[in-house]
TORMARTOR-750188 format. One record per atom (N, C-alpha, C, O): z, x, y; residue number from 1; residue in one letter; atom name. Coordinates in Angstrom, 2 decimals, padded with zeros to 5 digits, always signed. Layout:
N
+---------+---------+---------+-----+---------+-------+
!       Z !       X !       Y ! num ! residuo ! atomo !
+---------+---------+---------+-----+---------+-------+
!       Z !       X !       Y ! NUM !       A !    CA !
...
+---------+---------+---------+-----+---------+-------+
***
This chain:
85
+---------+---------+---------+-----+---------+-------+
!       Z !       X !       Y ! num ! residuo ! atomo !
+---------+---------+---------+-----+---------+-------+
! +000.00 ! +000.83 ! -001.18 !   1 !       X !     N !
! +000.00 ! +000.00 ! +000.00 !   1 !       X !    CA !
! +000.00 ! +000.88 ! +001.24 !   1 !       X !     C !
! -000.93 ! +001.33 ! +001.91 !   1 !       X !     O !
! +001.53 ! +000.98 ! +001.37 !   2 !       X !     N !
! +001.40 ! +002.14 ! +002.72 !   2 !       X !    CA !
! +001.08 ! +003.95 ! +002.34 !   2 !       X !     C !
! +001.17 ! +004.48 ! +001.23 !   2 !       X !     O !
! +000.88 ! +004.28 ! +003.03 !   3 !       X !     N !
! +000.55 ! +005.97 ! +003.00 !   3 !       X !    CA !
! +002.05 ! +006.85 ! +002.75 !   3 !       X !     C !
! +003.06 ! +007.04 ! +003.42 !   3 !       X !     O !
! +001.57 ! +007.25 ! +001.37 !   4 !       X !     N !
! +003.50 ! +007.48 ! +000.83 !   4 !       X !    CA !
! +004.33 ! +008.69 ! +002.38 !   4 !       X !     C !
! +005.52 ! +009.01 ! +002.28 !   4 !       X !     O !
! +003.63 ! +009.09 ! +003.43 !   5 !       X !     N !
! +004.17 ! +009.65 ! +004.49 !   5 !       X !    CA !
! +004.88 ! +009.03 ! +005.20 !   5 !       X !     C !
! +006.06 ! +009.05 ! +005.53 !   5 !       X !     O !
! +003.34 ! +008.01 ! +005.57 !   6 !       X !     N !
! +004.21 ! +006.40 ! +006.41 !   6 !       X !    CA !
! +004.99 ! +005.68 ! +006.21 !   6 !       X !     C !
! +005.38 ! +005.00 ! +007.16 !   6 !       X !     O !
! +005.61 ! +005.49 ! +004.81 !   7 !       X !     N !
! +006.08 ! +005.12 ! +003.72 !   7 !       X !    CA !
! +007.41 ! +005.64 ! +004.33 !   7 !       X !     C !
! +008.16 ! +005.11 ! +005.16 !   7 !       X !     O !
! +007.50 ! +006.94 ! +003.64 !   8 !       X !     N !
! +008.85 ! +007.97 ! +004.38 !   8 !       X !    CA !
! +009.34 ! +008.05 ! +005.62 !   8 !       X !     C !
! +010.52 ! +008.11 ! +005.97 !   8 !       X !     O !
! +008.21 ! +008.04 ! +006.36 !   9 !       X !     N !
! +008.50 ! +007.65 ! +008.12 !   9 !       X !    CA !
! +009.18 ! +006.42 ! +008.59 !   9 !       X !     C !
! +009.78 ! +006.13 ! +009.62 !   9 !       X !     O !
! +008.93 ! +005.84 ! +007.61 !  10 !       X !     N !
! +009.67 ! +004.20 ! +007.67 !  10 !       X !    CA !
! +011.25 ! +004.03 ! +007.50 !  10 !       X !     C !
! +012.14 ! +003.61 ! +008.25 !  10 !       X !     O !
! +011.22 ! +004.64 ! +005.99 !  11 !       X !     N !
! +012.81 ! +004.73 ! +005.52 !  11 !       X !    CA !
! +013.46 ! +005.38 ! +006.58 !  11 !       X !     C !
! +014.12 ! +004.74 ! +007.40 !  11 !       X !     O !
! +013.30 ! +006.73 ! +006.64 !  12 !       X !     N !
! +014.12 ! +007.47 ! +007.74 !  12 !       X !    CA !
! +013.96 ! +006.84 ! +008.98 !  12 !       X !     C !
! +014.98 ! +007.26 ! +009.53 !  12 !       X !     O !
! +013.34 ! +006.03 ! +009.92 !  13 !       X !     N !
! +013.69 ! +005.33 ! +010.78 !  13 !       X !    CA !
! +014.69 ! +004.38 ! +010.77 !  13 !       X !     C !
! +015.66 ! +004.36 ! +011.52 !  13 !       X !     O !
! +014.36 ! +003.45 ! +009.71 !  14 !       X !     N !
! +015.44 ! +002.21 ! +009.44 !  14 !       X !    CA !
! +017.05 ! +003.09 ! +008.82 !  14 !       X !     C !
! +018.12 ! +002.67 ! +009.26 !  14 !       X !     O !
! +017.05 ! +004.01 ! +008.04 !  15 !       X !     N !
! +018.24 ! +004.48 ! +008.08 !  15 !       X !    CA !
! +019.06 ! +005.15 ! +009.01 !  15 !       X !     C !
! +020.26 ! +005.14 ! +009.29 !  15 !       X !     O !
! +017.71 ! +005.91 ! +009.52 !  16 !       X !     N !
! +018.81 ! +006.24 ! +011.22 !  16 !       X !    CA !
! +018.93 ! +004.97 ! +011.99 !  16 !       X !     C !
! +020.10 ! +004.63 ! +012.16 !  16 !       X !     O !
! +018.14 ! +004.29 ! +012.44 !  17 !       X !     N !
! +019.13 ! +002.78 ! +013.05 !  17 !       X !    CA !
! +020.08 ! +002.23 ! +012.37 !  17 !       X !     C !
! +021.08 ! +002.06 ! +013.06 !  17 !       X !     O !
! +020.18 ! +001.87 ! +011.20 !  18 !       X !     N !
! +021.63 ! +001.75 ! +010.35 !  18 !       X !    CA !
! +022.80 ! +002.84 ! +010.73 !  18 !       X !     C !
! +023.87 ! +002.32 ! +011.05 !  18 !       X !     O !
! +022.76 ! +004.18 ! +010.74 !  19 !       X !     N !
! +023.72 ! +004.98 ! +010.88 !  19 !       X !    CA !
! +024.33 ! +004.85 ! +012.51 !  19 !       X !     C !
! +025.47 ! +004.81 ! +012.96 !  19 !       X !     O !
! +022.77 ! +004.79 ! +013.26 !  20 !       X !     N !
! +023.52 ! +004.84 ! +014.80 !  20 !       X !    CA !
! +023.78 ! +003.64 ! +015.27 !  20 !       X !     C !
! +024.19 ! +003.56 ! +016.43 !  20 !       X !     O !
! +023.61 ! +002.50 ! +014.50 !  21 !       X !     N !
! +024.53 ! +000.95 ! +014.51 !  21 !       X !    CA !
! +025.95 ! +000.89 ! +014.48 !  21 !       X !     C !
! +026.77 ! +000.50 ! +015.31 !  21 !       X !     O !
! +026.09 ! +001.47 ! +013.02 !  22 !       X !     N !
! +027.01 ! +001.92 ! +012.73 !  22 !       X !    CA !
! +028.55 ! +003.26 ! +013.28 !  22 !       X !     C !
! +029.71 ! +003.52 ! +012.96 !  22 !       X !     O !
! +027.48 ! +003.72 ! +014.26 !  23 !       X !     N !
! +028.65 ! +004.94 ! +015.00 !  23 !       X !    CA !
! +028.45 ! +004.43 ! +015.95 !  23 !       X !     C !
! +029.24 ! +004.89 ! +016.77 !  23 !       X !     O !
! +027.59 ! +003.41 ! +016.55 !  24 !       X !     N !
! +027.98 ! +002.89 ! +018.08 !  24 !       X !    CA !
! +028.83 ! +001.99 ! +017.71 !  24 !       X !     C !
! +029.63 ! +001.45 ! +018.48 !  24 !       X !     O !
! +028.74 ! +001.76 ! +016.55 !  25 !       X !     N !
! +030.06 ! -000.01 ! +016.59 !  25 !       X !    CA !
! +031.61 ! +001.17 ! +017.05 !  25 !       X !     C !
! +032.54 ! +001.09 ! +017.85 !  25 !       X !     O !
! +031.24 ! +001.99 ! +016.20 !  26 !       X !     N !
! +032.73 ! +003.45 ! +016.15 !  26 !       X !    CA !
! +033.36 ! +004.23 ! +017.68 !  26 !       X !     C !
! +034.22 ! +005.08 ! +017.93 !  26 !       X !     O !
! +032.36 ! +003.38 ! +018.50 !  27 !       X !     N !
! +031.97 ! +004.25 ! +019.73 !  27 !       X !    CA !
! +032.09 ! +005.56 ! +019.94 !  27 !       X !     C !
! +032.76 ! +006.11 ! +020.81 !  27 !       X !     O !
! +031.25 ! +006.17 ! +018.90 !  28 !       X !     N !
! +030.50 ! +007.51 ! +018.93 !  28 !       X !    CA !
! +029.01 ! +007.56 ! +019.65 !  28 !       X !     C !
! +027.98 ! +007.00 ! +019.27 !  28 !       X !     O !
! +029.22 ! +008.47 ! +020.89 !  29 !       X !     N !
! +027.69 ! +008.54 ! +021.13 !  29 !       X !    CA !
! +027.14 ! +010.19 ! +021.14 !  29 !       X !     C !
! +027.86 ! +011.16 ! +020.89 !  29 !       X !     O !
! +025.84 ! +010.24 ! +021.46 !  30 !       X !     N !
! +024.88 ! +011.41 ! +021.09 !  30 !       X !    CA !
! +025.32 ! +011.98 ! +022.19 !  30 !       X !     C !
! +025.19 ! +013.14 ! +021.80 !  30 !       X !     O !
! +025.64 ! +012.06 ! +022.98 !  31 !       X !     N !
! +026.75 ! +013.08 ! +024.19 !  31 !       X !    CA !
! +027.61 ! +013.71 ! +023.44 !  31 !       X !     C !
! +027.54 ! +014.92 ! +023.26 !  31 !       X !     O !
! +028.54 ! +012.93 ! +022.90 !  32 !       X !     N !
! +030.11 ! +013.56 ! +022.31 !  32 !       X !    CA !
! +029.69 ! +013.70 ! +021.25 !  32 !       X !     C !
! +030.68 ! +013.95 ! +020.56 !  32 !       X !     O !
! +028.52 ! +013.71 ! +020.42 !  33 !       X !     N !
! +028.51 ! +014.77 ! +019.25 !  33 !       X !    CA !
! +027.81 ! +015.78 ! +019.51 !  33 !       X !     C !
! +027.45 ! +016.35 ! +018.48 !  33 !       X !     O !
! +027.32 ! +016.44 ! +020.85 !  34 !       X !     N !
! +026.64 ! +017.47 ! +021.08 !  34 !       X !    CA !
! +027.25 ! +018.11 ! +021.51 !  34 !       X !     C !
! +027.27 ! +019.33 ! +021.37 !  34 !       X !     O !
! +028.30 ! +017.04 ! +022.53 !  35 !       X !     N !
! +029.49 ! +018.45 ! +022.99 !  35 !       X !    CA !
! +030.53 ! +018.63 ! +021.82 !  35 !       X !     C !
! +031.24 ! +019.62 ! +022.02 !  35 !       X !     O !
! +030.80 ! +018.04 ! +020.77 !  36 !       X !     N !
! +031.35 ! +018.88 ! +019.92 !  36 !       X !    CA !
! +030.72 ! +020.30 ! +019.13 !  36 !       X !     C !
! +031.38 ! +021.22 ! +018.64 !  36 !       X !     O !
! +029.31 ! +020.17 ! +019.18 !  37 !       X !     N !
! +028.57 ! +021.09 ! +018.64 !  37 !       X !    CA !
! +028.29 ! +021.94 ! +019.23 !  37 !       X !     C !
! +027.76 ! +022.89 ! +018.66 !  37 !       X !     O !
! +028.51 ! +021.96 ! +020.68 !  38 !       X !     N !
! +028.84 ! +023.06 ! +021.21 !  38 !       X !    CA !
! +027.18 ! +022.79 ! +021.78 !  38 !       X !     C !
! +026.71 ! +023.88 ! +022.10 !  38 !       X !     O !
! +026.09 ! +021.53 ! +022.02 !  39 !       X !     N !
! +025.13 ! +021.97 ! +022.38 !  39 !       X !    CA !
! +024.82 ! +021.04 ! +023.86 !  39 !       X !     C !
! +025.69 ! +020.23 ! +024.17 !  39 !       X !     O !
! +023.83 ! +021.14 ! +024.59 !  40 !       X !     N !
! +022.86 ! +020.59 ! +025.59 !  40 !       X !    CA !
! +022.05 ! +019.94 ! +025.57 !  40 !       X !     C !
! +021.63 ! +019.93 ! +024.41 !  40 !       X !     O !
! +021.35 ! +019.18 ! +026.32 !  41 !       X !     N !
! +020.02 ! +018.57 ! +026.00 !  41 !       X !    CA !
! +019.15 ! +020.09 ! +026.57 !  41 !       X !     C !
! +018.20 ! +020.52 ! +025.92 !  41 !       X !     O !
! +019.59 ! +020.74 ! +027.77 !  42 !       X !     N !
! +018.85 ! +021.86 ! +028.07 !  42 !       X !    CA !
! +019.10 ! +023.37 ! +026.58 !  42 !       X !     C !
! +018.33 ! +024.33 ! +026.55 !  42 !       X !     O !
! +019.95 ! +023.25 ! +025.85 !  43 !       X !     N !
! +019.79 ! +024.25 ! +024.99 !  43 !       X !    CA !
! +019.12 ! +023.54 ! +023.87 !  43 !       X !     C !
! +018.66 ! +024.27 ! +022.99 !  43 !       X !     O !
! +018.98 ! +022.20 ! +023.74 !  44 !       X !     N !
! +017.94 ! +021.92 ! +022.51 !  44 !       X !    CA !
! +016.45 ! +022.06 ! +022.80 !  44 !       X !     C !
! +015.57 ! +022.47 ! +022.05 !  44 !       X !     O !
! +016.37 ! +021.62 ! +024.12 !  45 !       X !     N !
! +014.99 ! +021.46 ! +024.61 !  45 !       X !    CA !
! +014.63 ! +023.03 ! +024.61 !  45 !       X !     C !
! +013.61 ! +023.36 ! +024.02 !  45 !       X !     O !
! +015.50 ! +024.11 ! +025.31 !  46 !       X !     N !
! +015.15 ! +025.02 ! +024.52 !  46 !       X !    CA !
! +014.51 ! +025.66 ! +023.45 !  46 !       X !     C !
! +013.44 ! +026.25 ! +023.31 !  46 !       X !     O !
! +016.07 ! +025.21 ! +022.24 !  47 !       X !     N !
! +015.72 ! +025.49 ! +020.84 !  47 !       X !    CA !
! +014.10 ! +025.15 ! +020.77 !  47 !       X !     C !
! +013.31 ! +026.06 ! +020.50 !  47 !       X !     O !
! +013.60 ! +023.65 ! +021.04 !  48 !       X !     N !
! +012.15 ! +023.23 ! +020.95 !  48 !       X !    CA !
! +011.01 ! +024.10 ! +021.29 !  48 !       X !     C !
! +010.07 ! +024.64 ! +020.71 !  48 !       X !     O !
! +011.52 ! +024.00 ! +022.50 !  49 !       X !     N !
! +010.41 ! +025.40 ! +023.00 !  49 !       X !    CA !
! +010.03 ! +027.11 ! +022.09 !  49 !       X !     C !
! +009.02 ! +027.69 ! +021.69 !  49 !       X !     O !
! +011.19 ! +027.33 ! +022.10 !  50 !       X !     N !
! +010.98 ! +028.52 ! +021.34 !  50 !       X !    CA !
! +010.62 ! +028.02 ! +019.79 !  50 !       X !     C !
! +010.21 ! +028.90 ! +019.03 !  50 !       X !     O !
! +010.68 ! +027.34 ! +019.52 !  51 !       X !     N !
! +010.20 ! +026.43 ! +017.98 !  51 !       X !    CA !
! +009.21 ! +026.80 ! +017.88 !  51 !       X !     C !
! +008.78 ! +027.76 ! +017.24 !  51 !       X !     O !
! +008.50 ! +025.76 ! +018.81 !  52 !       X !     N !
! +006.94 ! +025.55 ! +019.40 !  52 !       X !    CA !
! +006.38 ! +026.44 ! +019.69 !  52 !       X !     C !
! +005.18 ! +026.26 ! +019.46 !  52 !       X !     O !
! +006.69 ! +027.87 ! +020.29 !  53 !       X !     N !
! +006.23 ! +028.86 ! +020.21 !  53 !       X !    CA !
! +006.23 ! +029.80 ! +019.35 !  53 !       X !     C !
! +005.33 ! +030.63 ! +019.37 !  53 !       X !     O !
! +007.09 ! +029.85 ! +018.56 !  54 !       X !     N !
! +006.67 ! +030.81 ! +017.82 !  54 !       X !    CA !
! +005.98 ! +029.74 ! +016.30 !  54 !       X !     C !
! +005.37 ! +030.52 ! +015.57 !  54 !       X !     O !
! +005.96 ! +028.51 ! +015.81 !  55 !       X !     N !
! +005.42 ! +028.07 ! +015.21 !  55 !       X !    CA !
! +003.08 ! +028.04 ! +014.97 !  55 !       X !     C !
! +002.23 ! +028.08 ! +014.08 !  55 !       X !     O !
! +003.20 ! +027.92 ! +016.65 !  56 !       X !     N !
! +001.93 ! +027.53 ! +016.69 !  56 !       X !    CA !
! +000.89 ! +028.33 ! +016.69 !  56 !       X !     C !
! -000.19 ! +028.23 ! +016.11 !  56 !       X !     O !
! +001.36 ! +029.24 ! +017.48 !  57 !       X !     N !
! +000.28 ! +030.85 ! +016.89 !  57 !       X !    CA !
! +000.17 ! +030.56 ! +015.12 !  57 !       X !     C !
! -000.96 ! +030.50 ! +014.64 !  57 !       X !     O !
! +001.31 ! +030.41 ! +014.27 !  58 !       X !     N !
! +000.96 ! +030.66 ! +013.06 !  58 !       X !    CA !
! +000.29 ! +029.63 ! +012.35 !  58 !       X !     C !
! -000.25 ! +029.92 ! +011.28 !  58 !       X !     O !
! +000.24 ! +028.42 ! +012.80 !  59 !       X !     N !
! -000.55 ! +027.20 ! +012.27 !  59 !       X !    CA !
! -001.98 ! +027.56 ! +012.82 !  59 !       X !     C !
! -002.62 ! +027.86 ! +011.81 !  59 !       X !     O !
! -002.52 ! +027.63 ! +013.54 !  60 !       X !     N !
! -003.59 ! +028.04 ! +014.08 !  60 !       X !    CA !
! -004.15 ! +029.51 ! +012.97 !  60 !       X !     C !
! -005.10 ! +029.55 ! +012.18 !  60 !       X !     O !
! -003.22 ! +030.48 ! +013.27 !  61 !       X !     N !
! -003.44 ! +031.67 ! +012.20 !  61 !       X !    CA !
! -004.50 ! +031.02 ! +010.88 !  61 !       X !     C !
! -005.68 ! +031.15 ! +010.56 !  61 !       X !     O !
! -002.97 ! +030.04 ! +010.23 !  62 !       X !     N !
! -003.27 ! +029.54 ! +008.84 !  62 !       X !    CA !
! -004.53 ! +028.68 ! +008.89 !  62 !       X !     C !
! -005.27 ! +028.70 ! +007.91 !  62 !       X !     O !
! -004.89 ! +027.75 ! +010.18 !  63 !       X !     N !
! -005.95 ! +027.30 ! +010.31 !  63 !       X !    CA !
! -007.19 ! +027.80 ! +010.14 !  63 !       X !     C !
! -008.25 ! +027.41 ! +009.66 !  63 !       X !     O !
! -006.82 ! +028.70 ! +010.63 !  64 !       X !     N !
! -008.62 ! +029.79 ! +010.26 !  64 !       X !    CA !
! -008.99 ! +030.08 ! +009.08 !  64 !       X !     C !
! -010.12 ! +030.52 ! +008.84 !  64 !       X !     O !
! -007.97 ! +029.85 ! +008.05 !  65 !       X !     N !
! -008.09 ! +030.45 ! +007.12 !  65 !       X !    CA !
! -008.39 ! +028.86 ! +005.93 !  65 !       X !     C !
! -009.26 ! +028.82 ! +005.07 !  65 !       X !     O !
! -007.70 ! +028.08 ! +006.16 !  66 !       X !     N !
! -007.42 ! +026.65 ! +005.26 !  66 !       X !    CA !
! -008.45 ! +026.13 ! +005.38 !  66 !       X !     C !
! -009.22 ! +025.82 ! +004.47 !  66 !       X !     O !
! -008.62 ! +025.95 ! +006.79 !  67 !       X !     N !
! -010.12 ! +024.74 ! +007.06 !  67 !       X !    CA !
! -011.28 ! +024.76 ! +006.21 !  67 !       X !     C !
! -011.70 ! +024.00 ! +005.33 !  67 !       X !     O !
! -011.76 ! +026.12 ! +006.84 !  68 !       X !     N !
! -013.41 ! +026.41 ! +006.45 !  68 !       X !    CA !
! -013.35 ! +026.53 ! +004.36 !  68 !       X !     C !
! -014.17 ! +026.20 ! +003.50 !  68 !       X !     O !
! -011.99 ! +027.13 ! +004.29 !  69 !       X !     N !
! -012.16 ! +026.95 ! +002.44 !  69 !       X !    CA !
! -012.35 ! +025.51 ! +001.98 !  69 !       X !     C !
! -013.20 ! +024.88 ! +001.35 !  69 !       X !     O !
! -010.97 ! +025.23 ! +002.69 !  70 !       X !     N !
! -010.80 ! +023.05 ! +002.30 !  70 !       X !    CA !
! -012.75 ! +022.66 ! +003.08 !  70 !       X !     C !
! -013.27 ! +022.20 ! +002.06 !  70 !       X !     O !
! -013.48 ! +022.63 ! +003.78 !  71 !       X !     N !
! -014.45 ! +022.49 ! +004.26 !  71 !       X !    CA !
! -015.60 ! +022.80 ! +002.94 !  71 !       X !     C !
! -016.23 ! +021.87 ! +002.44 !  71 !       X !     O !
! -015.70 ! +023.67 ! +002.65 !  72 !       X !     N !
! -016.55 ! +024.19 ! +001.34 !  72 !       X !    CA !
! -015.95 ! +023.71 ! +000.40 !  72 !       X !     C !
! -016.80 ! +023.68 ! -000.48 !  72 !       X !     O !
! -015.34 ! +023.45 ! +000.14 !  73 !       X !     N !
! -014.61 ! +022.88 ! -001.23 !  73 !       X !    CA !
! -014.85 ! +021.55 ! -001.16 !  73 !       X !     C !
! -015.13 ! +020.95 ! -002.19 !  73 !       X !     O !
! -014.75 ! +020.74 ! +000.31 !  74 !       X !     N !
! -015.40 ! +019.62 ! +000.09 !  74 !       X !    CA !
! -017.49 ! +019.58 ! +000.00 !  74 !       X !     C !
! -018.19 ! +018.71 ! -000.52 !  74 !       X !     O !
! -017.88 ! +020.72 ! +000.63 !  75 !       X !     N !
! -018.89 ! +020.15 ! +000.89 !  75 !       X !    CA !
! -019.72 ! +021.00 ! -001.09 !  75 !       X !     C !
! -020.88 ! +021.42 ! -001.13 !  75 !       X !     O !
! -019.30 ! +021.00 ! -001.65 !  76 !       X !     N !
! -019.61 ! +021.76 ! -003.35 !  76 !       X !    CA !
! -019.22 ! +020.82 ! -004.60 !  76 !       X !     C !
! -019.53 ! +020.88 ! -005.79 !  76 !       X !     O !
! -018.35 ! +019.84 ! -003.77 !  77 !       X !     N !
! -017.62 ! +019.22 ! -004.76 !  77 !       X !    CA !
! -018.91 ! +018.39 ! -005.76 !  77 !       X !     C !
! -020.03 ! +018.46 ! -005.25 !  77 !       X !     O !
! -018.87 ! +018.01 ! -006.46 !  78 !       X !     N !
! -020.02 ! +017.65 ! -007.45 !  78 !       X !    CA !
! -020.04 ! +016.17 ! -006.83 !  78 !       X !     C !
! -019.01 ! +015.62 ! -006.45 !  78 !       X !     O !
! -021.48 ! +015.47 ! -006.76 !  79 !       X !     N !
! -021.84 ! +014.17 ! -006.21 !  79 !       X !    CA !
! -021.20 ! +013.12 ! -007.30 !  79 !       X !     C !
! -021.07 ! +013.22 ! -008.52 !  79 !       X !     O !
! -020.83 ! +011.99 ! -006.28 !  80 !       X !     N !
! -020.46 ! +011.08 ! -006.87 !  80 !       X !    CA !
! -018.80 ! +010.96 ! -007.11 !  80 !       X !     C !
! -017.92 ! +010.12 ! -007.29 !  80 !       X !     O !
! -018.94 ! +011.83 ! -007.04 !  81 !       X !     N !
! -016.81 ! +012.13 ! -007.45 !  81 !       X !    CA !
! -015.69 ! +011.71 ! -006.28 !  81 !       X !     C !
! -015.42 ! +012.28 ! -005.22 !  81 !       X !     O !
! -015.20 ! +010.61 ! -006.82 !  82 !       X !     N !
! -014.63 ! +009.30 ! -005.64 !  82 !       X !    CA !
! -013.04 ! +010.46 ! -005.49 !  82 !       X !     C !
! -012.71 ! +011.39 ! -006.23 !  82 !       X !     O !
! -012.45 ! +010.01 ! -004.43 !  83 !       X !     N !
! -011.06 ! +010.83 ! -003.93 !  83 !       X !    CA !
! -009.98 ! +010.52 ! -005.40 !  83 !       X !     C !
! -009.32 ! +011.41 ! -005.93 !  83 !       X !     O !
! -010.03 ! +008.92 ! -005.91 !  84 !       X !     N !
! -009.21 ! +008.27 ! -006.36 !  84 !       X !    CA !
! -009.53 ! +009.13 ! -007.92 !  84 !       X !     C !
! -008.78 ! +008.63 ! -008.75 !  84 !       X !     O !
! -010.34 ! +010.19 ! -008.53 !  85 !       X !     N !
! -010.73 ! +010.41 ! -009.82 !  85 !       X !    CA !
! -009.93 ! +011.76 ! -009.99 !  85 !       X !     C !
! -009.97 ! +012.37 ! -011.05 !  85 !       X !     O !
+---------+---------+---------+-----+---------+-------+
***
């Protein structure tokens, strides 16, 4: 039915609204569990950034390399041969 990703994207949405239902009834909010953790919205947005940078050079890297094989591999594949076989 759904795309077993979209699928997953689903659950983990509806369970995090269950959990943060559940800790707002507790009156816990995403402030006071960051300052217990000792973090920021400016040191996560951080963390992100430096994520994002050092992630994307290497997807790109791996890109050069994945595409054009996955690309030939589709365009060799023997005629007639459905995704679902």
């Amino acid at each position: 039915m759904l795309n077993p990703i979209l699928r997953s994207l689903v659950k983990v949405a509806v369970a995090s609204l269950v959990v943060g239902t559940i800790l707002a009834h507790f009156g816990i909010t995403a402030d006071q569990l960051m300052r217990e953790f000792g973090l920021s919205a400016e040191r996560i947005e951080d963390y992100a950034r430096r994520g994002f940078s050092w992630a994307w050079p290497n997807v790109l890297l791996g890109a050069m390399v994945i595409v054009p094989i996955w690309f030939l591999a589709y365009l060799f594949r023997p005629p007639g041969q459905s995704r679902s076989e």
